[in-house]
N, C-alpha and C positions, 0 to 999 in steps of 0.2 A: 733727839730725845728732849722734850719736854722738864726742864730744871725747875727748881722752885727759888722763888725773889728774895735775895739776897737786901737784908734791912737796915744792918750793921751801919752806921754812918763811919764808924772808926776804919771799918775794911775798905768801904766806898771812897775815903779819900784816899784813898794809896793811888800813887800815882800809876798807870796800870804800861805793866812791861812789852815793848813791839811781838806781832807774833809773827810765826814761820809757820812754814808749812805742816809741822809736825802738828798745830795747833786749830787745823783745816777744821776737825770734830767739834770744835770749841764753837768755829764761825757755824756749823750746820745745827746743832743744837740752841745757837742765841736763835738762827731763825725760826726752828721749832718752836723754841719760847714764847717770840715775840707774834708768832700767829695763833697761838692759843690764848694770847691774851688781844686779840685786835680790837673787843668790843670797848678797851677802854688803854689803848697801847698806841703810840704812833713809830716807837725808836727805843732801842735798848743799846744798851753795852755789855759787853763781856761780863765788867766788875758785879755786874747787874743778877746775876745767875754763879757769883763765886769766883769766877777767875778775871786774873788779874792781866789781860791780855789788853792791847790796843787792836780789838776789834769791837765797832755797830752795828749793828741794823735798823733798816729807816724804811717807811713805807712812802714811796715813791709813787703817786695817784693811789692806783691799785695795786701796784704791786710791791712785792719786799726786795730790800736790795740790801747784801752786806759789803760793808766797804772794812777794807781789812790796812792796816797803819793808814789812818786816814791824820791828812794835815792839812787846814786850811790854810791858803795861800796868799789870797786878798781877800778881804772883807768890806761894801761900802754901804751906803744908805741907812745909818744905826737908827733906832729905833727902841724908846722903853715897851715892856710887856711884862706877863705873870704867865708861869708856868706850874704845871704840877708835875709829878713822879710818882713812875709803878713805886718807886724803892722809898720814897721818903713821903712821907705825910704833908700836906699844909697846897698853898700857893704863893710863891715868893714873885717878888719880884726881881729881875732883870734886864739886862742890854744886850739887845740882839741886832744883826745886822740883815738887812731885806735882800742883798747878793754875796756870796761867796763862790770862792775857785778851791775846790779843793783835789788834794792828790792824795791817790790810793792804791791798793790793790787790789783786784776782783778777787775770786772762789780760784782762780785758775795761779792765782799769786802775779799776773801781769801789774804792771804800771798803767794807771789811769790819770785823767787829768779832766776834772768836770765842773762848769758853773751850774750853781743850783740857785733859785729865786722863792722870796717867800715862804710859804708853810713848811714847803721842806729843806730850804735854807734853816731854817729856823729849828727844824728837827737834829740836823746835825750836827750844829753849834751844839744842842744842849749835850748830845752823846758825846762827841769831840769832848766837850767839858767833863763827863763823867772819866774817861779814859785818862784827864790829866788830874784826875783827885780834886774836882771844884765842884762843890754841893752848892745847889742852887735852893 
């Protein structure tokens, strides 16, 4: 189901709690969200739509991918940029980094273990960020 965007900066920084499986509705509904908004959407978070869960989604080329307690693991090649947000107004600036390895859990709640480069490196850091209460 398609949720509506959560604006609140004071909610958005809470730091957002691991999820189970009982919270599987949560990861299907951020992707519904985040495909109704793809015209101007690359990655969302949970916090993003209300709850306060540690799960994303991230558009991966073409397609969406939720990653469910995601942690990156290494990070190299930093790099400044600006970003914007469905949830927050403006274009800030920050430090991102061009390779990460992160670990997570699919739809199915397995363990995964994935490097990602570039744009969608860059996607995940920012959700990752939202999931531990860092407004960019």
């Amino acid at each position: 189901m398609v949720k509506d965007i959560m604006h609140d900066p004071s909610f958005l920084a809470i730091k957002s709690e691991p999820a189970t499986y009982e919270d599987k509705q949560v990861a299907i509904d951020l992707l519904d969200t985040l495909r109704a908004h793809l015209d101007g959407c690359v990655g969302m978070a949970a916090n993003m739509i209300g709850v306060s869960k540690n799960i994303i989604v991230i558009c991966d080329g073409k397609k969406q991918v939720v990653l469910i307690n995601p942690v990156i693991t290494k990070k190299s090649k930093p790099y400044p940029t600006e970003e914007g947000c469905l949830s927050l107004p403006g274009i800030k600036k920050t430090l991102r980094f061009d390779e990460i390895e992160v670990e997570f859990q699919d739809m199915d709640f397995k363990p995964q273990k994935k490097r990602y480069k570039g744009w969608t490196a860059q996607i995940i850091q920012h959700e990752v960020d939202h999931c531990n209460g860092i407004l960019i």
